[in-house]
Backbone as a ProteinNet text record, in pm:
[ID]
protein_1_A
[PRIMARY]
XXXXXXXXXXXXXXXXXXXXXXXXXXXXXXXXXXXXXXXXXXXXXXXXXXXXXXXXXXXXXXXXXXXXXXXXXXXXXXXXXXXXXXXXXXXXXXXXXXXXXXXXXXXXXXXXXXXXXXXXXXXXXXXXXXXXXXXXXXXXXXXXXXXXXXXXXXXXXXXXXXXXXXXXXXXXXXXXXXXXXXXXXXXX
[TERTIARY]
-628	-614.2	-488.8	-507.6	-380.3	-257.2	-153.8	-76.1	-57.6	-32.7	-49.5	95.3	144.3	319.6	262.8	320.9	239.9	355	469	546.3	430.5	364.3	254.2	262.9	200.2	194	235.5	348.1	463	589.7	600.1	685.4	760.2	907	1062.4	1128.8	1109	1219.7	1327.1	1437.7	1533.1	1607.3	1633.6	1683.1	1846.5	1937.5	2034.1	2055.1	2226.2	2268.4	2388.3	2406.9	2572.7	2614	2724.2	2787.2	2742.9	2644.8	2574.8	2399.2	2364.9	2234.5	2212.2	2038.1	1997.7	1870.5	1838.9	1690.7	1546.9	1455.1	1390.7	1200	1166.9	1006.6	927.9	829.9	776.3	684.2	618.7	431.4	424.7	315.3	239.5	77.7	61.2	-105.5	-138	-14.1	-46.1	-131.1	-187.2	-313.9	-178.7	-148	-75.9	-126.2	2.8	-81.8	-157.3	-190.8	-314.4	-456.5	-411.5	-546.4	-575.9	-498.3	-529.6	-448.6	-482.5	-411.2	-408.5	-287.1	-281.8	-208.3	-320.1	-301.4	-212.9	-87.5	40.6	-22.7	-119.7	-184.8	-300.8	-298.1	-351.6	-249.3	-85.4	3.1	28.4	-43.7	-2.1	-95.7	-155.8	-214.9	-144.4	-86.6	-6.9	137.2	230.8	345.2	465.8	320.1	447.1	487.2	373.3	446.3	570.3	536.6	680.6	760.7	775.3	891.9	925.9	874.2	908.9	972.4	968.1	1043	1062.8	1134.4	1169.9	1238	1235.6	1297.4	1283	1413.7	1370.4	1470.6	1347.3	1381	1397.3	1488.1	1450.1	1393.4	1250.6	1167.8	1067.5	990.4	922.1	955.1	1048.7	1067.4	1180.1	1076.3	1102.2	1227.5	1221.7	1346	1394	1492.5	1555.1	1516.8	1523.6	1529.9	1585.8	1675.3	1770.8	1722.8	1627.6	1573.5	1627.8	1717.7	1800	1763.2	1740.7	1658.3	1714.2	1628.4	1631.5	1657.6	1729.2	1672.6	1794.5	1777.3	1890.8	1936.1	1816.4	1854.3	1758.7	1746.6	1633.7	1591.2	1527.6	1450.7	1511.2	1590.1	1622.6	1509	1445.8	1343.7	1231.9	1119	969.5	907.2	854.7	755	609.3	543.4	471.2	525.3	608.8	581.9	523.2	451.5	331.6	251.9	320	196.9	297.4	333.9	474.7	507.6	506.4	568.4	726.1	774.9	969.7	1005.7	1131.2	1227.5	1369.8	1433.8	1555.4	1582.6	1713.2	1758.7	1898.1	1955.7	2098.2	2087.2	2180.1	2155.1	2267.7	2279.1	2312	2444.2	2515.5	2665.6	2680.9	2535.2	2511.2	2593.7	2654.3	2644.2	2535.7	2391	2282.1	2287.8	2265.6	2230.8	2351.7	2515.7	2598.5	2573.4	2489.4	2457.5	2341.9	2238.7	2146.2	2200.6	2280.4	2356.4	2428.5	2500.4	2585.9	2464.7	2380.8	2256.2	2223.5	2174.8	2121.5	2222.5	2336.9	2445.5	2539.2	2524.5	2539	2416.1	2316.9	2184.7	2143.5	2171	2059.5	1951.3	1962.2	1817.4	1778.2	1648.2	1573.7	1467.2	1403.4	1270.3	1238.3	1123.8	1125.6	933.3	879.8	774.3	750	598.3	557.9	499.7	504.5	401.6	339.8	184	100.6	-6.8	-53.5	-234.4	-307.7	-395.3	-506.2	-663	-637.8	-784.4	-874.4	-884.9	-975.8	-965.6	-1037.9	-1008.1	-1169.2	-1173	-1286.7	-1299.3	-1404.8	-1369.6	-1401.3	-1292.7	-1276	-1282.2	-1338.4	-1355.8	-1321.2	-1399.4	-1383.5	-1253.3	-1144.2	-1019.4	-1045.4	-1008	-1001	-883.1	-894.7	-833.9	-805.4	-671.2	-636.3	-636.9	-744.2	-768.4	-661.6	-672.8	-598.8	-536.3	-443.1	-317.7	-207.8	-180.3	-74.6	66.4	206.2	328.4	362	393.2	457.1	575.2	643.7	787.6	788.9	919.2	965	1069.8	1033.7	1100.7	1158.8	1346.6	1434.8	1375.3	1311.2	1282.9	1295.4	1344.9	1340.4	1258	1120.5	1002.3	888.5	884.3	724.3	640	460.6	400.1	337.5	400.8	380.9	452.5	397.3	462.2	591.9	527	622.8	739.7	723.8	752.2	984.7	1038.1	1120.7	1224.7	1319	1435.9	1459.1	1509.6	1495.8	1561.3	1545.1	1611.2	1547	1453.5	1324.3	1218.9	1129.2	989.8	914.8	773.7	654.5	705.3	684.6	713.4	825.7	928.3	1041.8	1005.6	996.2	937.8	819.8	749.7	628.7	699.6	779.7	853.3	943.9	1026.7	1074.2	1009.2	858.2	767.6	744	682.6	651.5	773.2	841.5	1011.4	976.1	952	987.3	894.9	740.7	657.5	626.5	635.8	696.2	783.6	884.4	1036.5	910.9	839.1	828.2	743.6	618.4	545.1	621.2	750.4	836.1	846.7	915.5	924.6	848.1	729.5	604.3	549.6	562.1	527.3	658.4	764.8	893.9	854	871.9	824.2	695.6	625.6	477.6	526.5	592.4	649.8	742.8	857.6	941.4	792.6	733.8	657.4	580	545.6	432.3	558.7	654.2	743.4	815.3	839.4	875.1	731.5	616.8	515.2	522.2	511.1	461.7	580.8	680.6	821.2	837.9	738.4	742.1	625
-2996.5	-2868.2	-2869	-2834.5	-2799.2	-2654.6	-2682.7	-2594.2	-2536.5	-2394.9	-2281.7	-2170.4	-2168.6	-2133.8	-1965.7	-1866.7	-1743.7	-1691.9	-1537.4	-1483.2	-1322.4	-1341.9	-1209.3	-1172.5	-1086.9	-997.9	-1049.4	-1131.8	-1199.9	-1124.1	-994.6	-905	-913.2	-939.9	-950.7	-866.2	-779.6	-680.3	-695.5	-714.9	-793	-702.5	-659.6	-594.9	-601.6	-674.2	-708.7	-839	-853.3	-1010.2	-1003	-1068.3	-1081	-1184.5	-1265.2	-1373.3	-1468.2	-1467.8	-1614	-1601.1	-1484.2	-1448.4	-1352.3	-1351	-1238.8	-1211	-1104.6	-1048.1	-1011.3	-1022.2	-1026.4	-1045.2	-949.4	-935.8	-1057.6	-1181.3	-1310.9	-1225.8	-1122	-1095	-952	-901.9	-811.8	-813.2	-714	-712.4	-643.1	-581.6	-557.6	-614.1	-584.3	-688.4	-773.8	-856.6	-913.1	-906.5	-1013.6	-975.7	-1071.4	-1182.6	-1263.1	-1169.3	-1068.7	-983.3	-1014	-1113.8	-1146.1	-1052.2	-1060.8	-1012.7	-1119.6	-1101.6	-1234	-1129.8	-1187.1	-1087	-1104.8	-1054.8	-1079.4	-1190	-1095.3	-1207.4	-1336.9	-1371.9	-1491.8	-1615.9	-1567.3	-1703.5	-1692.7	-1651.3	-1646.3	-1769.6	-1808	-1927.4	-2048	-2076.5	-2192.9	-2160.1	-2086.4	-2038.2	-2152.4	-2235.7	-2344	-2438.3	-2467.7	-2605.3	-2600	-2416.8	-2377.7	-2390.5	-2364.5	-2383.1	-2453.9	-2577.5	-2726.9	-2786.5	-2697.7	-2751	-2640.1	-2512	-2418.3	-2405	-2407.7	-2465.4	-2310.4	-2300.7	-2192.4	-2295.6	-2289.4	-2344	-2231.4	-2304.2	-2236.9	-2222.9	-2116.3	-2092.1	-2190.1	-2267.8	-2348.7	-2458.2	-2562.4	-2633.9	-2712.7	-2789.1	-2934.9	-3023.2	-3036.4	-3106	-3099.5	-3152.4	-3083.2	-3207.9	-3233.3	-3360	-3445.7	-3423.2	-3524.6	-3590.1	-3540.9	-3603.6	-3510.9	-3417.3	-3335.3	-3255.4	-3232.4	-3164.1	-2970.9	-2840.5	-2739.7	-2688.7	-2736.4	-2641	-2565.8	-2431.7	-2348.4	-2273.6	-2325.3	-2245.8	-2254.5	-2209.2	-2240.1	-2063.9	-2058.5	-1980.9	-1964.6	-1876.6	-1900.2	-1814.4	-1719	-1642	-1647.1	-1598.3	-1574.6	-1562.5	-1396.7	-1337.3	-1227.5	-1195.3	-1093.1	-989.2	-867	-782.8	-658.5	-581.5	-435.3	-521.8	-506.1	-522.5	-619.3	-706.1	-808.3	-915	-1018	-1168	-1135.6	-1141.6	-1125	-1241.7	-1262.4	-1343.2	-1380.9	-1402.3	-1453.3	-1559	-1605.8	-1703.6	-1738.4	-1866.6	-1895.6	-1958.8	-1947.1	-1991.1	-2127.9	-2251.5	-2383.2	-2389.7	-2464.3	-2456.5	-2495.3	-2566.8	-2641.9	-2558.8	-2606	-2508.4	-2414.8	-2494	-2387.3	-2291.7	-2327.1	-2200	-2103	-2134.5	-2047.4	-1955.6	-2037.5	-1953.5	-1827.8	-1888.5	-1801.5	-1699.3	-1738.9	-1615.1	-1507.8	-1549.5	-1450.2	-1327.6	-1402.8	-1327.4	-1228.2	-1264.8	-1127.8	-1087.3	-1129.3	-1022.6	-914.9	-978.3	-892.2	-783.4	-797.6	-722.7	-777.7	-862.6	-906	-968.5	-1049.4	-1105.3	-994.5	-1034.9	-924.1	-966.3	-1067.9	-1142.7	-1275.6	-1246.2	-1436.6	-1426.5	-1535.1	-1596.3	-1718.6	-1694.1	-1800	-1891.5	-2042.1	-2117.5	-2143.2	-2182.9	-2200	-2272.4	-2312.8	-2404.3	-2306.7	-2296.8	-2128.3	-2219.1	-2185.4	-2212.3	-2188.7	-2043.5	-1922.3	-1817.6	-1748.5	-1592.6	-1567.5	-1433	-1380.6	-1281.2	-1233.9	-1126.8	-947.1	-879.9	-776.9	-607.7	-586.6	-431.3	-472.5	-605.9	-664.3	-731	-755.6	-845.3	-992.4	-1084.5	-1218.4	-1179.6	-1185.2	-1175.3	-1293.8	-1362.4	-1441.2	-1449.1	-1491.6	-1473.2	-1567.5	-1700.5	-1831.2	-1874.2	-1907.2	-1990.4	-2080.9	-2179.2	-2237.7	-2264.9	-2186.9	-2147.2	-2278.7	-2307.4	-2417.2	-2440.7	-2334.5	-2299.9	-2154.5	-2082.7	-1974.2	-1981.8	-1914.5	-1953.8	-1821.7	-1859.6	-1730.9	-1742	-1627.5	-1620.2	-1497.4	-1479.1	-1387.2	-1283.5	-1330	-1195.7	-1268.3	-1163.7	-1176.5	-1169.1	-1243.1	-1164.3	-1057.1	-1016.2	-857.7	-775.9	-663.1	-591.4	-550.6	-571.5	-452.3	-535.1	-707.3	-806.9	-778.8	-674	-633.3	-601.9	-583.5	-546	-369.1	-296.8	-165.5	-129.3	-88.3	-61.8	-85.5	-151.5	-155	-104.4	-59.4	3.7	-87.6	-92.8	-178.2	-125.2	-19.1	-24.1	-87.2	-102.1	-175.8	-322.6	-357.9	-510.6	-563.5	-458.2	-490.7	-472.5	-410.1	-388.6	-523.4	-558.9	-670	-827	-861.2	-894.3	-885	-766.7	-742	-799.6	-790.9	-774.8	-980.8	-1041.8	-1181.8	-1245.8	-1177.3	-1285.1	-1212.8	-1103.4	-1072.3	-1177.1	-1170.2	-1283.4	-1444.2	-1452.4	-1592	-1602.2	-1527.9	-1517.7	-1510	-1459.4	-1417	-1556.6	-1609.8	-1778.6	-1877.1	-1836.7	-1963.1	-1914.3	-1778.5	-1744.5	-1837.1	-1827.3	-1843.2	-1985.9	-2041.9	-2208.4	-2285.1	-2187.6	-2264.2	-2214.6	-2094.3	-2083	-2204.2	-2247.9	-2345.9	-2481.9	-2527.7	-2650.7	-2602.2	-2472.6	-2462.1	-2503.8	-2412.9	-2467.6	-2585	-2690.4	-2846.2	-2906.2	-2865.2	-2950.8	-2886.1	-2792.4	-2776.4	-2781	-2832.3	-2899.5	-3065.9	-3098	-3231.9	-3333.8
227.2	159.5	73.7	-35.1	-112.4	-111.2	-109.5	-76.1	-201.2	-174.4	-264.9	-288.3	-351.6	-348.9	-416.1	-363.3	-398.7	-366	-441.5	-399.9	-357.1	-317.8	-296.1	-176.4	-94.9	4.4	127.3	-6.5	68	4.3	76.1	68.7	122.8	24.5	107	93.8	183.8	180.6	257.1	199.3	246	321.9	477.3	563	591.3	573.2	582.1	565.2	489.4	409.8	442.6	583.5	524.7	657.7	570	670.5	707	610.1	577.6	671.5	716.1	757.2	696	740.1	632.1	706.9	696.7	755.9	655.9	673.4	569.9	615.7	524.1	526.5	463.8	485	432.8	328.8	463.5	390.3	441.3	361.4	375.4	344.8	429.5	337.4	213	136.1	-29	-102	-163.9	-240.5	-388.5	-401.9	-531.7	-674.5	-747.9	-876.4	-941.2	-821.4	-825.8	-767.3	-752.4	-692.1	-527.8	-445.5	-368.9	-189.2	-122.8	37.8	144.5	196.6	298	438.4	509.4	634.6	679.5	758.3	829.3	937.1	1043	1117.8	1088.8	956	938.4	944	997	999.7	1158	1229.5	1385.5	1474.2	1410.9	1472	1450.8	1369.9	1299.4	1293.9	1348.9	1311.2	1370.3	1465.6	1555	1443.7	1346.4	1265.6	1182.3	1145.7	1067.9	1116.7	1244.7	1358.5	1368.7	1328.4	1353	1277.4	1152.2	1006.7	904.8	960.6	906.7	814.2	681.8	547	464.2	448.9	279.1	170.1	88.7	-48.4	-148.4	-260.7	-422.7	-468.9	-444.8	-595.3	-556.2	-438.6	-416.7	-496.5	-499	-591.5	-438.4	-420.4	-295.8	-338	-490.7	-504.6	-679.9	-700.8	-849.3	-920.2	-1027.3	-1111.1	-1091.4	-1018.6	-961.6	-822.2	-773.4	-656.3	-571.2	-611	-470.6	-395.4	-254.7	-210	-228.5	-235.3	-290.5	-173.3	-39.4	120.2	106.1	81.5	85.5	224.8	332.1	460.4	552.6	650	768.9	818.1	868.3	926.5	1127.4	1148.3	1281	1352	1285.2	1348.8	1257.6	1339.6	1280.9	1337.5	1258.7	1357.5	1324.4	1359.7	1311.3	1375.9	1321.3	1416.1	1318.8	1384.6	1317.8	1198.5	1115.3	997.5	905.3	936.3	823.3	916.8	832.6	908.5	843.1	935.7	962.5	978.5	905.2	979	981	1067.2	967.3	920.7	875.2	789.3	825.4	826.2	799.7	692.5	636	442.4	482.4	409.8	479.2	329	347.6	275.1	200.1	117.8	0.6	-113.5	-242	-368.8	-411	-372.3	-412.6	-358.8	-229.7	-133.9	-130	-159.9	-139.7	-269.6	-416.6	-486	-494.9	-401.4	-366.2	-235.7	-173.6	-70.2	-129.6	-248.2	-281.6	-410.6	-453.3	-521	-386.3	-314	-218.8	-160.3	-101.6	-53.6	-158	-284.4	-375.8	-434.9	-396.4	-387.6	-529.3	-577.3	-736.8	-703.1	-589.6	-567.1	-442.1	-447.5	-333.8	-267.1	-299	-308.4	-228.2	-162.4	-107	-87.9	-94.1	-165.7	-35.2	7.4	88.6	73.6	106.4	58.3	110.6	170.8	256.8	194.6	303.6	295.8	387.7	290.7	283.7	442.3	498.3	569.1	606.4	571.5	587.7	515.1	426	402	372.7	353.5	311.9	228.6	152.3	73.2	140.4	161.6	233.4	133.7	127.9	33.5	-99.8	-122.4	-266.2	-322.4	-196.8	-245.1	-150.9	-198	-131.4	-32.9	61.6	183.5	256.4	293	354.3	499.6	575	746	822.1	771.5	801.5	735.2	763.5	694.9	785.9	693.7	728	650.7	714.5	653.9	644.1	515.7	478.4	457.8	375.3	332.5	315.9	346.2	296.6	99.6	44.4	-77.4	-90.3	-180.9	-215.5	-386.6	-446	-560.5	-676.4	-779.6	-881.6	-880.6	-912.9	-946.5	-846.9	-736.9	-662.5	-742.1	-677.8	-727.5	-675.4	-556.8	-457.9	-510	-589.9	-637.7	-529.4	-385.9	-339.5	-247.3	-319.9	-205.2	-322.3	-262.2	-318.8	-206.6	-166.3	-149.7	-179.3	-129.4	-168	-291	-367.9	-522	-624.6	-663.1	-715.5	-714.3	-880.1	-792.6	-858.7	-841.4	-893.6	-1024.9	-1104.5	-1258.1	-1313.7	-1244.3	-1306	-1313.6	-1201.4	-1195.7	-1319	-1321.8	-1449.9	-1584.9	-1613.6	-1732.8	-1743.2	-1620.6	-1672.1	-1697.8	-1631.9	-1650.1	-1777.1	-1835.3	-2014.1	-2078.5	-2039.6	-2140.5	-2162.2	-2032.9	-2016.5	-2108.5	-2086.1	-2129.2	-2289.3	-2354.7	-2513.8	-2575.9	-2481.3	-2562.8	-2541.8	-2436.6	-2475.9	-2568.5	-2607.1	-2726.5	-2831.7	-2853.8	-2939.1	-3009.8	-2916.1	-2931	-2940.2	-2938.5	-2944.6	-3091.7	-3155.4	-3256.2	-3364.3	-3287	-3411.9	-3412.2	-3307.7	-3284.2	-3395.2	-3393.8	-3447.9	-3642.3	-3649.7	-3795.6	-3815.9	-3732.5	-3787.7	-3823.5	-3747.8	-3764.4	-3889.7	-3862.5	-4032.8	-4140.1	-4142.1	-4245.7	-4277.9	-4164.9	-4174.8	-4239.4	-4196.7	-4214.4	-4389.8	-4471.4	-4604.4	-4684	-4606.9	-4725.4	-4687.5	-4575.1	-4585.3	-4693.3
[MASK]
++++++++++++++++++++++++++++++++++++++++++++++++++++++++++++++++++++++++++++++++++++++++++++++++++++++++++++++++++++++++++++++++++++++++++++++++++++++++++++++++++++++++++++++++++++++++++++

């Protein structure tokens, strides 16, 4: 099965940051903005392997160009409890990770993103619903795609606005981009 890196109803609401731990929501059952829901209890069958190799990375990104590995911290807890896979974190003393610690203890980051190998879902009142899964990594990341996978201080409309704002500027630039080549190509 192929592993699937999704910041979706993998809602981090980040509960407390400080002193180098941090508390924090993985998932929810929000539907994302892949359209999809991943049940809190579809990672309770498999939660031992995470345990076994409890890793939060950067942004799902295993290693940098440099070959360097991205593990900004471990997972000291994990759990389902009510309706959300919880857990905590000790963030590890790397440069990255002291850079990704001071992002959420300063409250700019808010967000964390699960990666998993999907082994079951079904389609439930017309959303693909995640039954089974297996937690692969926890990831610290920028923009979920759970609207609500946020930190408190954010609402879903802000997040979509800065979304619009991101992917405008990059059209912005693929429009300016394809003008510079029209114009090298009809003065060459």
């Amino acid at each position: 099965m192929e592993a699937k890196f999704k910041s979706l109803g993998n809602f981090a609401s980040v509960v407390k940051s400080e002193g180098g731990a941090l508390t924090a929501t993985a998932s929810t059952p929000a539907i994302d903005r892949d359209g999809e829901r991943m049940l809190p209890s579809s990672f309770v069958g498999r939660l031992d392997s995470f345990r076994a190799n409890p890793v939060i990375l950067a942004s799902h990104v295993r290693r940098d160009p440099a070959g360097q590995p991205t593990i900004i911290g471990s997972a000291t807890r994990i759990e389902v409890e009510k309706d959300a896979l919880v857990f905590d974190m000790k963030f590890a003393t790397t440069p990255l990770a002291k850079s990704w610690q001071s992002l959420y203890d300063e409250g700019h980051a808010k967000a964390f993103s699960v990666g998993f190998i999907g082994h079951d879902g079904k389609m439930i009142d017309g959303v693909f619903t995640w039954t089974d899964v297996e937690l692969v990594e926890i990831s610290a990341c920028a923009v979920p795609s759970n609207r609500e996978a946020l930190k408190r201080g954010y609402d879903a409309k802000e997040v979509d606005d800065i979304i619009a704002r991101v992917e405008a500027r990059a059209e912005e630039r693929r429009i300016e981009d394809a003008l510079r080549r029209l114009t090298i190509t009809t003065r060459g």
